[in-house]
C-alpha positions in Angstrom: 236.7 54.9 262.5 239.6 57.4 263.1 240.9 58.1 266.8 238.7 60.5 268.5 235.5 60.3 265.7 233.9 58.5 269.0 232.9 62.2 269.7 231.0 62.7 266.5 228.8 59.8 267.2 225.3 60.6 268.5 222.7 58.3 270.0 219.5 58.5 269.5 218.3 61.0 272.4 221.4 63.6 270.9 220.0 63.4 267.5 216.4 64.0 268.9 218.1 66.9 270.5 219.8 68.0 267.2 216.7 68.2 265.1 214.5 69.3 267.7 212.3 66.3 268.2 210.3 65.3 271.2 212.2 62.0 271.6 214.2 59.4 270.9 211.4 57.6 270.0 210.7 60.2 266.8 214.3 59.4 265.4 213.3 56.1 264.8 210.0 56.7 263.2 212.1 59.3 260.7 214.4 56.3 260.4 211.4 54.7 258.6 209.6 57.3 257.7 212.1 58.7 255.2 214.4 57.1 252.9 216.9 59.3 252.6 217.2 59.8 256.6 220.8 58.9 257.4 221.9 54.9 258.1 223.5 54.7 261.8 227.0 53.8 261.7 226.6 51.5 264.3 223.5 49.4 264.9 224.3 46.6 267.3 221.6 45.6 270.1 220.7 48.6 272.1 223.2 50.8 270.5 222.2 53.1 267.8 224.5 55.9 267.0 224.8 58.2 263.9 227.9 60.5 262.7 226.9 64.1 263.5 227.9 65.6 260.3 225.5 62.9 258.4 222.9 64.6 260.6 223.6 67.7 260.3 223.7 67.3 256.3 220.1 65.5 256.0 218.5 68.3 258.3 220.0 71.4 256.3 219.1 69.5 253.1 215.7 69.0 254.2 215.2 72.3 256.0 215.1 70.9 259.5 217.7 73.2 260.1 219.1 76.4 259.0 222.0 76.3 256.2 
C-alpha cells in the first residue's frame, strides 16, 4: 500500500455507512451472502478494512448506488 492509501481504507461501520446499511453487522452478512462482494484488504483479528474504490465499484455495479 502506497503512502497515504491509509485514507481509502474503510472499516466495517464506514462501509455500512457507504451503502446505507443498518450496521456493521450487515457488511458481514453481504460478505457471505454474495460472492462477488469485495475481499477486505486487510483481515487481521479485529480489523477488517476494505479499499473505498472496491466499494464503491461493487455498489454502482450492483445498483446499491447511483453510477
Amino acid at each position: 500500500m502506497k503512502h497515504g492509501d491509509a485514507a481509502e481504507l474503510l472499516d466495517s461501520a464506514e462501509v455500512a455507512d457507504l451503502l446505507g446499511l443498518a450496521s456493521r453487522k450487515v457488511v458481514m452478512i453481504y460478505a457471505k451472502r454474495y460472492p462477488d462482494f469485495p475481499a477486505p484488504t486487510v483481515n487481521k483479528a479485529r480489523c477488517t478494512l476494505w479499499r473505498r474504490g472496491d466499494i464503491e465499484r461493487w455498489a454502482r455495479a450492483t445498483g446499491r448506488i447511483p453510477g
